[in-house]
KOLMI-386550 format. One record per residue (C-alpha): residue in one letter; x, y, z. Coordinates in nm, 2 decimals. Last residue first. Layout:
! residues N
<node residu="A" east="X" north="Y" up="Z"/>
...
***
This chain:
! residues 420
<node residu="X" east="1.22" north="-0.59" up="3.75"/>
<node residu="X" east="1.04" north="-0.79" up="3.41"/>
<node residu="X" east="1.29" north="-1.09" up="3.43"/>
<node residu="X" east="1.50" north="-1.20" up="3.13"/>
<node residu="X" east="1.48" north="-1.54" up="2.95"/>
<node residu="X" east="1.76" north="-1.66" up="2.84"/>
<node residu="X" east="1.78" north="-1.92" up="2.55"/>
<node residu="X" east="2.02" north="-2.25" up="2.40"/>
<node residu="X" east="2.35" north="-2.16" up="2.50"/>
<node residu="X" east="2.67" north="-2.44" up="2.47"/>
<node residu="X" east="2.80" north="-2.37" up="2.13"/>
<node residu="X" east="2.76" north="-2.02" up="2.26"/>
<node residu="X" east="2.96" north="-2.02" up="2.56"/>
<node residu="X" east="2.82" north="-2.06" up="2.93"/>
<node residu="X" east="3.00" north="-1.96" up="3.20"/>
<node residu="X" east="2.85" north="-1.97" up="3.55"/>
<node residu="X" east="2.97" north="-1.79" up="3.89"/>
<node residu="X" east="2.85" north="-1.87" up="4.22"/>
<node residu="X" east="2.61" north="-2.10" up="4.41"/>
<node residu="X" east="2.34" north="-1.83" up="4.44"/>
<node residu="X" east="2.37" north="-1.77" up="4.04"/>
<node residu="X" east="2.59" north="-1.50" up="3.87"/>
<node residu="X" east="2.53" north="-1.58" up="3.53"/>
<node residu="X" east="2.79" north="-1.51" up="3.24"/>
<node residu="X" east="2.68" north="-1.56" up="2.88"/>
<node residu="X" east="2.99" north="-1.58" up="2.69"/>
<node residu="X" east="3.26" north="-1.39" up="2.43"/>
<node residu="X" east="3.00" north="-1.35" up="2.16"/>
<node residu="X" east="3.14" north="-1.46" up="1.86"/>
<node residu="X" east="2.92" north="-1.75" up="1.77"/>
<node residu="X" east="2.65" north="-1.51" up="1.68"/>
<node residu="X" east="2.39" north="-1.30" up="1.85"/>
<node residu="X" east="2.61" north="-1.03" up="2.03"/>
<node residu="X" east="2.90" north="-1.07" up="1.80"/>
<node residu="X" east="2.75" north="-0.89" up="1.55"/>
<node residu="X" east="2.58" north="-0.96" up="1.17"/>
<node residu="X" east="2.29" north="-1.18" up="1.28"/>
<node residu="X" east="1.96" north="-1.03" up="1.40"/>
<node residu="X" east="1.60" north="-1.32" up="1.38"/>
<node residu="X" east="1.33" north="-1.06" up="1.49"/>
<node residu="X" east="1.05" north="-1.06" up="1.70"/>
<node residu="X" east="0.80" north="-0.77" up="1.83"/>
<node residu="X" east="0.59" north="-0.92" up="2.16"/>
<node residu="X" east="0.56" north="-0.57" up="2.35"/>
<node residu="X" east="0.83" north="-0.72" up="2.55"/>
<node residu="X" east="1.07" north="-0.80" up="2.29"/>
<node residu="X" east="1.17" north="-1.12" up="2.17"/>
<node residu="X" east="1.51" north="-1.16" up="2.01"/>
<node residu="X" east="1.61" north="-1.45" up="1.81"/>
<node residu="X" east="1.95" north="-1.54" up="1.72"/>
<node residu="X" east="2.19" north="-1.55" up="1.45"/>
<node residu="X" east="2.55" north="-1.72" up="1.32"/>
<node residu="X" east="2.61" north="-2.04" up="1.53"/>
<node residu="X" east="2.23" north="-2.10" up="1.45"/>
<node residu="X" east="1.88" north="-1.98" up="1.60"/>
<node residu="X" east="1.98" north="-1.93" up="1.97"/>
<node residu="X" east="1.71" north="-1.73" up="2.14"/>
<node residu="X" east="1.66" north="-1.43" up="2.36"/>
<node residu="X" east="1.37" north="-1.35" up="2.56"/>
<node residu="X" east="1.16" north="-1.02" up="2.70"/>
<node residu="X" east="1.41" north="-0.79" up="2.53"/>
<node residu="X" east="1.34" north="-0.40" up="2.65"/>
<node residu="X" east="1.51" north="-0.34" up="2.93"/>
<node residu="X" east="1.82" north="-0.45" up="2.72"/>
<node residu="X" east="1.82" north="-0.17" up="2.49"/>
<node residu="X" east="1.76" north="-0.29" up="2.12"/>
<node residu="X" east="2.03" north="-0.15" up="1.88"/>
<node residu="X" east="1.93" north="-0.25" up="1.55"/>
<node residu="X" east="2.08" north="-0.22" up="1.21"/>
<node residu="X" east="1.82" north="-0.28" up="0.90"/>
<node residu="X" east="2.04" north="-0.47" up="0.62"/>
<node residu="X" east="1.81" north="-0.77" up="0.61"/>
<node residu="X" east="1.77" north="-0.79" up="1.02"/>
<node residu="X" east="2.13" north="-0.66" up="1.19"/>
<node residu="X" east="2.27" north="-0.69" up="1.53"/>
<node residu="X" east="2.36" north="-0.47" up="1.84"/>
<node residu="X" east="2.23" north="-0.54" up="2.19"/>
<node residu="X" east="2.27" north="-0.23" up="2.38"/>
<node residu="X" east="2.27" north="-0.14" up="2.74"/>
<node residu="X" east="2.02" north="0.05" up="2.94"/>
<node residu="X" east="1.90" north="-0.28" up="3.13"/>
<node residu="X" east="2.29" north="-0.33" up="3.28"/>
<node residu="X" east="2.51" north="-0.62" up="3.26"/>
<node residu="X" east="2.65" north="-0.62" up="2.90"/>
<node residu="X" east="3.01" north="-0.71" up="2.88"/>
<node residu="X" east="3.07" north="-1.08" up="2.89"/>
<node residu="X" east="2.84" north="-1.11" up="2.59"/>
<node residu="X" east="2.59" north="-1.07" up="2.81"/>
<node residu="X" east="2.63" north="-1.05" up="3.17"/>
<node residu="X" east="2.34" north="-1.18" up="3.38"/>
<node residu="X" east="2.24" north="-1.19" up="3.69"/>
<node residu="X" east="2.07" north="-1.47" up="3.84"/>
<node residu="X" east="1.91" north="-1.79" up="3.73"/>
<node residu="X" east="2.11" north="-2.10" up="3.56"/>
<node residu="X" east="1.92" north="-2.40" up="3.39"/>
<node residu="X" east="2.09" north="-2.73" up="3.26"/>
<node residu="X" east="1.90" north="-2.88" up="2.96"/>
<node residu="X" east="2.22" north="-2.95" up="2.74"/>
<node residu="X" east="2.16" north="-2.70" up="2.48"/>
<node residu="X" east="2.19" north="-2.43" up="2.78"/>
<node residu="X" east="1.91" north="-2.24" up="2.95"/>
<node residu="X" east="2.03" north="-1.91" up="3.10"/>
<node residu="X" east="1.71" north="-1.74" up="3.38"/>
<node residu="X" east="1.70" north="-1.41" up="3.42"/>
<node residu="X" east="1.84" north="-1.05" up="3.58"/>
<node residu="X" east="2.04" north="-0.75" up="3.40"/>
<node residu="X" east="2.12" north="-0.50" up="3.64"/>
<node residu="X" east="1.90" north="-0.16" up="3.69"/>
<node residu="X" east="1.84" north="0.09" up="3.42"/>
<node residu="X" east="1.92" north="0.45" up="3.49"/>
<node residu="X" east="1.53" north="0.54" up="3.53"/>
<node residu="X" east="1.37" north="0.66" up="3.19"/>
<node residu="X" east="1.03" north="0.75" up="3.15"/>
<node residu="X" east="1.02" north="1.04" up="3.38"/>
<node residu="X" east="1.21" north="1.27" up="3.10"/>
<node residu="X" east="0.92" north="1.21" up="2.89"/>
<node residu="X" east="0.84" north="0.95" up="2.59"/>
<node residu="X" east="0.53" north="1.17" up="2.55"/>
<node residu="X" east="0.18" north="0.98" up="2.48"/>
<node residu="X" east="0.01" north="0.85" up="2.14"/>
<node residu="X" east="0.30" north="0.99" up="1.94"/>
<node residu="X" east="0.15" north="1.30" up="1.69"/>
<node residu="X" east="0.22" north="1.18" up="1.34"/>
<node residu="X" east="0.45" north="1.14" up="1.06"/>
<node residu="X" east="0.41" north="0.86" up="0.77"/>
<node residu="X" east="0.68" north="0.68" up="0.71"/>
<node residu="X" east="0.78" north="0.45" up="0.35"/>
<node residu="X" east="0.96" north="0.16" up="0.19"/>
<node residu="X" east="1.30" north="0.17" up="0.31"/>
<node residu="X" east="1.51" north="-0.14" up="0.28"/>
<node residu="X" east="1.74" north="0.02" up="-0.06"/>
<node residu="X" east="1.72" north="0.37" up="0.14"/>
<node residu="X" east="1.89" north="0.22" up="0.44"/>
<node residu="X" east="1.71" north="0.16" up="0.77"/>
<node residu="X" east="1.88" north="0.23" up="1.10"/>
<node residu="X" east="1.70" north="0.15" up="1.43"/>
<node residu="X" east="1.68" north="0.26" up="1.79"/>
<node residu="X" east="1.52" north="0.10" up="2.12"/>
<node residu="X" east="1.27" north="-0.12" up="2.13"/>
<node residu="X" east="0.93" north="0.00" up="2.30"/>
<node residu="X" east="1.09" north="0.36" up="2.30"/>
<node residu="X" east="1.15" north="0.34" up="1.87"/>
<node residu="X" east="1.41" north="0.60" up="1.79"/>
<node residu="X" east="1.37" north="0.59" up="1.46"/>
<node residu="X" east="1.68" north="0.60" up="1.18"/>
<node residu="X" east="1.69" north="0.68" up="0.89"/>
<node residu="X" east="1.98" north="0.60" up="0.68"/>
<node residu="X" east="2.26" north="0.81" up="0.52"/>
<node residu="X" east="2.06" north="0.91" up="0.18"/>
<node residu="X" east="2.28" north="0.86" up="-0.17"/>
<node residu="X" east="1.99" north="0.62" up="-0.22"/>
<node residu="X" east="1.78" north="0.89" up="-0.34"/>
<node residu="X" east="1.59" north="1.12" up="-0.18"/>
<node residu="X" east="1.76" north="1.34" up="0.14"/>
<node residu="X" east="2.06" north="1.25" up="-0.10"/>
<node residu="X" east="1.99" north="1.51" up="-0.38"/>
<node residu="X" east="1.81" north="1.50" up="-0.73"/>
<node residu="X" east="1.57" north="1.34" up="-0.68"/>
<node residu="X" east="1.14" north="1.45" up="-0.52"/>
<node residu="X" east="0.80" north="1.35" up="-0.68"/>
<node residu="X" east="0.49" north="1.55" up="-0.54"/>
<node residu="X" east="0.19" north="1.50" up="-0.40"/>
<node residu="X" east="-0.11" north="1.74" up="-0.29"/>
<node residu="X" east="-0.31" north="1.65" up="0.03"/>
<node residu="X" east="-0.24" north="1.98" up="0.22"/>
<node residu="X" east="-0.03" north="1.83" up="0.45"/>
<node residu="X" east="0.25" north="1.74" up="0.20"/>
<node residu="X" east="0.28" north="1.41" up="0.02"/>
<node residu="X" east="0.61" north="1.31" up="-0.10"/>
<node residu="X" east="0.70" north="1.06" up="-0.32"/>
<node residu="X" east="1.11" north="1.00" up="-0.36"/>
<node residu="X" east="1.37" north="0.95" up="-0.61"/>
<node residu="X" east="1.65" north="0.85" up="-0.70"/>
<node residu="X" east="1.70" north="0.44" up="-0.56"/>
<node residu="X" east="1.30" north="0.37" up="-0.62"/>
<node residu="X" east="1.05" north="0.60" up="-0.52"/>
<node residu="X" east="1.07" north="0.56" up="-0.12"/>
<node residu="X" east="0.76" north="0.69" up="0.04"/>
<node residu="X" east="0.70" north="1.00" up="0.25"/>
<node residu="X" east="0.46" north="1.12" up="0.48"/>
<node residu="X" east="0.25" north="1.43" up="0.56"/>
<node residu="X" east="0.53" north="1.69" up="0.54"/>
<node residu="X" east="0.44" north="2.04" up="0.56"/>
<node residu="X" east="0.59" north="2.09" up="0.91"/>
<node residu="X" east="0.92" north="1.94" up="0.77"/>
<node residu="X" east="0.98" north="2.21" up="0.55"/>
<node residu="X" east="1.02" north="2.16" up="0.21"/>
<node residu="X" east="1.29" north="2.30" up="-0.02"/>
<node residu="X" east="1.23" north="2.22" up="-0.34"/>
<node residu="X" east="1.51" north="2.29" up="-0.66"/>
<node residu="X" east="1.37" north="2.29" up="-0.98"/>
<node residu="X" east="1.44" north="2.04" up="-1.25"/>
<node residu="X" east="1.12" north="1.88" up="-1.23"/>
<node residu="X" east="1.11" north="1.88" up="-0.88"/>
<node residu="X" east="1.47" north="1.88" up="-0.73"/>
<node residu="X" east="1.50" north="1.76" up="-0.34"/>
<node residu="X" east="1.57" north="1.90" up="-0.03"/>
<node residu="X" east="1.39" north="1.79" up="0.30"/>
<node residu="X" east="1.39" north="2.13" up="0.56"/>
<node residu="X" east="1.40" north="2.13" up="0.91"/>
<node residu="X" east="1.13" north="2.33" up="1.10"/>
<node residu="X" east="0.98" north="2.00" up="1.20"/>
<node residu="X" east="1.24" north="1.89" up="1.39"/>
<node residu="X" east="1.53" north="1.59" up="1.28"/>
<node residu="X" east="1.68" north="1.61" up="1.02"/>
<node residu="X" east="2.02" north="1.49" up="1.05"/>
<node residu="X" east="2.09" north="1.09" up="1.03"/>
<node residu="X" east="1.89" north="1.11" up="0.64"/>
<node residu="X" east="1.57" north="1.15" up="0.86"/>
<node residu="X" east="1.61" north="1.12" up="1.24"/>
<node residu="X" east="1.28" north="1.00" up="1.35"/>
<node residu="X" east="1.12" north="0.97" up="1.74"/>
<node residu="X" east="0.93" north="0.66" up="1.76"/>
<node residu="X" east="0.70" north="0.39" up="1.55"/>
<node residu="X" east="0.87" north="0.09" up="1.37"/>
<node residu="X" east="0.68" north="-0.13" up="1.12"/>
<node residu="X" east="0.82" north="-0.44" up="1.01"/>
<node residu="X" east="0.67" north="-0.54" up="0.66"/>
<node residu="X" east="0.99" north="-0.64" up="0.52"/>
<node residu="X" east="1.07" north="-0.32" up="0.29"/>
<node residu="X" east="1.10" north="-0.13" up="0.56"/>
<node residu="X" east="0.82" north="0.07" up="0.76"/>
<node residu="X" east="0.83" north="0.39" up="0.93"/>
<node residu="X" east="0.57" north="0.50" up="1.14"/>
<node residu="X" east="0.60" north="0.87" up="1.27"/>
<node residu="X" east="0.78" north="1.18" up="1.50"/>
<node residu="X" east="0.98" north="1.46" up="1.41"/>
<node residu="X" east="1.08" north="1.64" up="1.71"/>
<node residu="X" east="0.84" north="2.02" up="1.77"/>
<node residu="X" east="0.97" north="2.31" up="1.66"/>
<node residu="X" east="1.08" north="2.66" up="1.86"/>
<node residu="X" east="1.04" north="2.50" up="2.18"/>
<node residu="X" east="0.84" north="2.62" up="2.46"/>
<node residu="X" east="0.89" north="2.60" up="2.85"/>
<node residu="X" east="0.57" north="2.70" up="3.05"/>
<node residu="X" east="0.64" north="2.40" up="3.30"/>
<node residu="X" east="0.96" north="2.31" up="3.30"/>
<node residu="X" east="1.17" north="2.09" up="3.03"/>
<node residu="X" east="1.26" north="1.78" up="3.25"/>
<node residu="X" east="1.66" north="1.76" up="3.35"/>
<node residu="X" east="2.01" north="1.70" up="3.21"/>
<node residu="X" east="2.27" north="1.83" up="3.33"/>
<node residu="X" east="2.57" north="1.88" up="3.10"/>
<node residu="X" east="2.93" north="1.98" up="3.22"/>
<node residu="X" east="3.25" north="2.18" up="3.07"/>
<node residu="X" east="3.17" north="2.20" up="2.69"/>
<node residu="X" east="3.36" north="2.47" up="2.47"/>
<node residu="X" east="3.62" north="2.16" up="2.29"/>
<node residu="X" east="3.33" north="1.97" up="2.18"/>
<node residu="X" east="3.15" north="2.26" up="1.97"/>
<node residu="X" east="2.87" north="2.49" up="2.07"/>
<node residu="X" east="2.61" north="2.65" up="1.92"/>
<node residu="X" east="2.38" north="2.95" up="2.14"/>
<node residu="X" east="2.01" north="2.95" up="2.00"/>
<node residu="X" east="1.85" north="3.26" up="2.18"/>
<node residu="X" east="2.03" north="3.43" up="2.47"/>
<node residu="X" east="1.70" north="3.44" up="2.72"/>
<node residu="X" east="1.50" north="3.18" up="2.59"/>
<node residu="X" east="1.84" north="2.97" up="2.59"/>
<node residu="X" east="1.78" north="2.70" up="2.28"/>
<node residu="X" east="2.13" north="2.47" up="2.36"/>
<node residu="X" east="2.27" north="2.35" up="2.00"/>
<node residu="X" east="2.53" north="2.11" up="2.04"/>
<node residu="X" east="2.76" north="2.08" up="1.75"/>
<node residu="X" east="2.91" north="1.79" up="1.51"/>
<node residu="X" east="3.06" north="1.62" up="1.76"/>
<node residu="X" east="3.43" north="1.51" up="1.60"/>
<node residu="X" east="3.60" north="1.68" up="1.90"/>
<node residu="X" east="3.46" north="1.40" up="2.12"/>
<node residu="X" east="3.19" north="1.21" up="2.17"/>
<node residu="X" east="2.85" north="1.19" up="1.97"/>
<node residu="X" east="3.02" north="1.15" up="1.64"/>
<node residu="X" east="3.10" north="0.79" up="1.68"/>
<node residu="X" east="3.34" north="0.59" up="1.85"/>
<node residu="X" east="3.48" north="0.88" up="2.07"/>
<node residu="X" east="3.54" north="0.75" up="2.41"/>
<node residu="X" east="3.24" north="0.68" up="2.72"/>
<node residu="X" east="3.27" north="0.65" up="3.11"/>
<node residu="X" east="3.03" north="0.54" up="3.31"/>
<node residu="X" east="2.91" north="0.65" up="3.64"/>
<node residu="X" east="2.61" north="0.47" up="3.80"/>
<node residu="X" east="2.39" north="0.69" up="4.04"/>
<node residu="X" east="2.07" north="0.54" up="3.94"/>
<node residu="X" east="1.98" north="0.91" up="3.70"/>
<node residu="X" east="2.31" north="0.80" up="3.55"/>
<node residu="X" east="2.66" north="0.99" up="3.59"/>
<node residu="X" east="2.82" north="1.00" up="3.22"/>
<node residu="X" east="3.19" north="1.09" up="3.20"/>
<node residu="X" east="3.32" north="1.21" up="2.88"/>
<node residu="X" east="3.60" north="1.09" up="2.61"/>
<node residu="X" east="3.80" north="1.17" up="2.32"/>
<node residu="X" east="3.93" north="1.55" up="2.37"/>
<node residu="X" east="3.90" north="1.56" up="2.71"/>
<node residu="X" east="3.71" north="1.47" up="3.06"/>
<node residu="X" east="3.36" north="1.65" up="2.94"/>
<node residu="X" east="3.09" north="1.58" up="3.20"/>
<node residu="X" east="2.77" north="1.51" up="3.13"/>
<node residu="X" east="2.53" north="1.45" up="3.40"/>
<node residu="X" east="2.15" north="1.28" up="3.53"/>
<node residu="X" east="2.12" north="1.04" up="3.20"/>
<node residu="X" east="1.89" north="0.82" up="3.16"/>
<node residu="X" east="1.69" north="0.98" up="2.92"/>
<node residu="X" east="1.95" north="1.04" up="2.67"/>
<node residu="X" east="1.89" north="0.67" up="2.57"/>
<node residu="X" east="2.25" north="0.49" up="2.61"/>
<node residu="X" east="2.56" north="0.36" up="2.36"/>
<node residu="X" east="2.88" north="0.12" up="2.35"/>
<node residu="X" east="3.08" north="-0.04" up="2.11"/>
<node residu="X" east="3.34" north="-0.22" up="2.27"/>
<node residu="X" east="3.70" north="-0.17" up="2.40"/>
<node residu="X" east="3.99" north="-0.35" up="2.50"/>
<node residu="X" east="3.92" north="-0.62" up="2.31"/>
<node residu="X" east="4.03" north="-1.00" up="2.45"/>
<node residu="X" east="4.20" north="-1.16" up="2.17"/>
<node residu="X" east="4.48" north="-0.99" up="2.19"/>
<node residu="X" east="4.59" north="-1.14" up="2.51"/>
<node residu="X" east="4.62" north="-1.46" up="2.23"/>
<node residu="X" east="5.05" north="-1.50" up="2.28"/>
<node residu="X" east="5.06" north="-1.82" up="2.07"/>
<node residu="X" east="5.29" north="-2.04" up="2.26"/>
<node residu="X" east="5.54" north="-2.28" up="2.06"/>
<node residu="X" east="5.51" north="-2.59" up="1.93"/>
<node residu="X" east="5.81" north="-2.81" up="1.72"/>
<node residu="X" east="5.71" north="-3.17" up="1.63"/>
<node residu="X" east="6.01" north="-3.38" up="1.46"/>
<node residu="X" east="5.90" north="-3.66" up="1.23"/>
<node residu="X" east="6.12" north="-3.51" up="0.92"/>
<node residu="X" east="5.90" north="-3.15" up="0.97"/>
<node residu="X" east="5.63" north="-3.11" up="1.20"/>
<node residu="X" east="5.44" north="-2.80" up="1.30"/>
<node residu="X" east="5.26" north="-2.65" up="1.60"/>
<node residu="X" east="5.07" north="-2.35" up="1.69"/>
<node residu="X" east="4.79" north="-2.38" up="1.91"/>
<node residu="X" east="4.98" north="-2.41" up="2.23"/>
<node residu="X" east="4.83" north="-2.12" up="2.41"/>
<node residu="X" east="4.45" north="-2.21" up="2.32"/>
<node residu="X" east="4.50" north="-2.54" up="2.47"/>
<node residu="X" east="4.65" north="-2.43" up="2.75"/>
<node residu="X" east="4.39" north="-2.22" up="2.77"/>
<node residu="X" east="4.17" north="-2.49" up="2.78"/>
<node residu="X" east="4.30" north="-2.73" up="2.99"/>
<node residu="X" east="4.31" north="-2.42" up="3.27"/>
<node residu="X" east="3.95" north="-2.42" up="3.29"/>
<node residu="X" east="3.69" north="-2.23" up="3.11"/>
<node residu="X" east="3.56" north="-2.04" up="3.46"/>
<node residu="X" east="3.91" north="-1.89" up="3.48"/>
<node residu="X" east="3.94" north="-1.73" up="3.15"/>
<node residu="X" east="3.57" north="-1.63" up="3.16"/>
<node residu="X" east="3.69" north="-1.41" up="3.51"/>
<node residu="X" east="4.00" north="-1.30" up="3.32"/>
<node residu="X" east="3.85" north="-1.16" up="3.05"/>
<node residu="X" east="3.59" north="-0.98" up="3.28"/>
<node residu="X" east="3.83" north="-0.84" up="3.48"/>
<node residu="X" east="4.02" north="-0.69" up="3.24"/>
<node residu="X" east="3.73" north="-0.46" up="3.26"/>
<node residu="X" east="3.60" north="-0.34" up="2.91"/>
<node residu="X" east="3.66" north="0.05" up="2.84"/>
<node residu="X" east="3.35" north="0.20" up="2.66"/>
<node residu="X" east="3.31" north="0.32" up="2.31"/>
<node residu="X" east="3.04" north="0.62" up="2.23"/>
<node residu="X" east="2.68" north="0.66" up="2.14"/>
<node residu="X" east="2.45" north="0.89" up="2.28"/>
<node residu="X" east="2.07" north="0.74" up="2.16"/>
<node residu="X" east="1.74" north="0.92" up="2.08"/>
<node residu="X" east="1.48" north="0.80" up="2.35"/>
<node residu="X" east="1.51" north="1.16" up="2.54"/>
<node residu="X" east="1.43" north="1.35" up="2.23"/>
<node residu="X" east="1.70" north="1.56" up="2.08"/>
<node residu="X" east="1.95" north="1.39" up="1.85"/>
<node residu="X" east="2.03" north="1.43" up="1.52"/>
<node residu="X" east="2.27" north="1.73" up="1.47"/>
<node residu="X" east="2.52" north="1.64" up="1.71"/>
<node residu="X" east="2.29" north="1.69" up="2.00"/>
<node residu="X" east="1.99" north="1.96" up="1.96"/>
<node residu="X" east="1.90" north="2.08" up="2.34"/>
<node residu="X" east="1.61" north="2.26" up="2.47"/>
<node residu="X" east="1.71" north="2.49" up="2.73"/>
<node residu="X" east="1.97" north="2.64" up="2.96"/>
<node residu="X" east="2.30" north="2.78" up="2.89"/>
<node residu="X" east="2.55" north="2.87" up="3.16"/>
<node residu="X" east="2.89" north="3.07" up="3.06"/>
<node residu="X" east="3.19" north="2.98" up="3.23"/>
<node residu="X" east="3.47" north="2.96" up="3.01"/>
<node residu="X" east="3.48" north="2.60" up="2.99"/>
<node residu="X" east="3.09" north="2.57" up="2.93"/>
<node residu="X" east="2.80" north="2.50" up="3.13"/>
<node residu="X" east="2.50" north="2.35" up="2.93"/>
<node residu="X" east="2.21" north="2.31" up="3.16"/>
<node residu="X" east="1.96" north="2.05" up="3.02"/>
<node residu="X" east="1.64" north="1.97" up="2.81"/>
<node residu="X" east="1.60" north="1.70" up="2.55"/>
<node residu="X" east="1.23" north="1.70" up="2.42"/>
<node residu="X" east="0.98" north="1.47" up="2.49"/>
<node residu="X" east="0.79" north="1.69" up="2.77"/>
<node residu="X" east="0.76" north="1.97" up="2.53"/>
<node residu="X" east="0.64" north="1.89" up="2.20"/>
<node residu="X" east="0.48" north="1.58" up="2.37"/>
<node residu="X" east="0.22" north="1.86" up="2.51"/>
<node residu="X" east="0.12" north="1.86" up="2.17"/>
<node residu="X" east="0.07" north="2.20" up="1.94"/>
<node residu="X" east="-0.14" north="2.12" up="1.63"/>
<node residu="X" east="0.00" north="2.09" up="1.29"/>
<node residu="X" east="0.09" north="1.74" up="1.26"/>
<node residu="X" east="-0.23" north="1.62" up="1.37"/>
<node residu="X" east="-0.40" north="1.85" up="1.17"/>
<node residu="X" east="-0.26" north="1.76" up="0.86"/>
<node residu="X" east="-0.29" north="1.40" up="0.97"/>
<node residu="X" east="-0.68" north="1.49" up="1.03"/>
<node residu="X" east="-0.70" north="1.65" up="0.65"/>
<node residu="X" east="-0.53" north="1.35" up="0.50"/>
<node residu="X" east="-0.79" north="1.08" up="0.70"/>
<node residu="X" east="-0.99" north="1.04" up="0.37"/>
<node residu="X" east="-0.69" north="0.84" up="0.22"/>
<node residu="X" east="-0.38" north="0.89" up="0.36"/>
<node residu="X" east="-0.21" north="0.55" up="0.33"/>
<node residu="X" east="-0.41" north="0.44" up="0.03"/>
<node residu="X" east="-0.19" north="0.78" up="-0.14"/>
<node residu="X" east="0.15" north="0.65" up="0.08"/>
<node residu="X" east="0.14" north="0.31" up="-0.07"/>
<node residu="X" east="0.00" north="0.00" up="0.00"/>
***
């Protein structure tokens, strides 16, 4: 069905919907106290790095993985293993065998992809060129690097909407501390976050906060495109839905009811970065133009508000393993996940997902190369493509009454994670 049986009769309420004033204008939008290195205090609405501004959008970054960890799995898979491991290289040449150790510290990363909702944030605080400390609203301090444009002197700005200064922007190297808090009462932003259905070429449909072409993201924003040779600019506001026309071009119908066919730059053709939708029920997604089929903005039911986030507590279930043996307790994932605001990364057809924790009801084995995630709200989908769901994925550990258990992913069959 596209975007034309979309509308239908209902055109003139979408118009409507999208034009009227929602208290999810305010109470969804990322609001904080910017102090910077000389001083100065800014407080408002916030735009992050261009495409994120809504509490469910995500901060991205790379986070330092505890020896620890590697060290703990080390232990629990015995000492014939390692050994193992150590003394995997050996030859033979005229019936003499020669081994020596294989130094495999290396195999242990240092770092790992990393990323949180907004929302869960209490602080910001810059520590240098590469890296910040985040205090969560549970007290938990994490630290985060550059791995993306979210951290570090490659940030692409923060804009902080001071009603008393105007719009102040702000690089990297001018940020001293964030906090983050709910917009007051009476506060009012200048646009309102984009906000739809998007569906991919699958079927799967995926409702949140939208980021379109990983940069526009409010409705005063504009989508470019060429219309018979002349150039459009449209703002957001004006935008009803818009449906994928093939790798140049898209179909867009405006408010008003009238259509029009877009090319000619990459907000419509398959030059486009992604778009992603920050989905609060899941937790964020990239579609490419070749999976896109179409979104159609709207209004969100309620707010995704400041108050809907928490911190995220430790990961708690119940591990069952190929061979029938159950282990309760808490979890660490991948022998680095251990907290409900974490991400599980892994890709459906070419969409990239980062599901947060909180939100994954069940997880099960497929193959040696996917798995398949259950949310809460009952959305499945077989991911592959990371070592979170393949035979990569450094271990389940479970912290059970009677101590520490290890189980690998030859060895995993499910988990099932506790609603807490």
């Amino acid at each position: 069905m596209g975007v034309t049986g979309m509308l239908g009769a209902r055109g003139l309420l979408l118009a409507a919907l999208v034009a009227a004033p929602q208290q999810a204008d305010v109470d969804d939008r990322l609001y904080g106290r910017v102090v910077t290195q000389g001083g100065a205090v800014y407080t408002g609405f916030i735009r992050w790095d261009l495409n994120e501004g809504s509490w469910a959008d995500l901060l991205n970054g790379s986070k330092q993985l505890p020896v620890e960890n590697f060290e703990e799995a080390e232990r629990l898979r015995g000492e014939t293993r390692r050994e193992n491991r150590r003394n995997d290289r050996t030859i033979e040449f005229l019936g003499i065998r020669v081994s020596w150790d294989e130094d495999d510290d290396g195999d242990f990363p240092e770092q790992a992809e990393s990323g949180i909702r907004f929302g869960h944030l209490s602080s910001l605080t810059v520590l240098d060129d590469r890296s910040a400390l985040l205090v969560l609203r549970s007290g938990l301090e994490v630290e985060l690097s550059g791995g993306s444009t979210d951290i570090g002197s490659d940030l692409r700005g923060v804009t902080v909407d001071d009603p008393e200064r105007g719009e102040v922007e702000l690089r990297w190297r001018d940020l001293d501390a964030i906090e983050f808090m709910a917009a007051p009462p009476g506060a009012t932003p200048r646009s309102r976050r984009l906000h739809g259905t998007l569906r991919d070429r699958w079927g799967n449909a995926y409702t949140g906060y939208v980021s379109w072409d990983v940069d526009e993201i409010y409705t005063t924003d504009v989508l470019d495109g060429e219309e018979d040779g002349r150039s459009r600019k449209i703002p957001f506001d004006r935008i009803a839905a818009i449906e994928r026309a093939g790798s140049s071009g898209a179909r867009v119908t405006l408010t008003s009811g009238e259509e029009i066919t877009l090319r000619g730059t990459n907000d419509v053709d398959s030059s486009n970065r992604g778009i992603q939708v920050s989905d609060p029920g899941l937790g964020q997604v990239q579609v490419a133009w070749d999976e896109f089929e179409d979104v159609r903005f709207h209004a969100p039911d309620r707010p995704t508000g400041y108050d809907s986030f928490g911190g995220g507590e430790r990961l708690q279930g119940t591990v069952l393993t190929e061979g029938g043996d159950r282990y309760s307790g808490f979890i660490r994932w991948d022998n680095d996940e251990e907290f409900a605001w974490e991400l599980l990364d892994g890709e459906y057809r070419d969409v990239v997902f980062d599901i947060e924790f909180g939100k994954i009801e069940r997880i099960r084995k497929r193959s040696s190369r996917s798995a398949m995630v259950t949310l809460r709200d009952g959305r499945t989908f077989e991911l592959d493509g990371s070592n979170d769901v393949n035979r990569q994925n450094k271990g389940v550990l479970v912290d059970t009454e009677e101590g520490l258990v290890l189980v690998e992913w030859d060895e995993f069959r499910e988990v099932t994670f506790e609603r807490r």
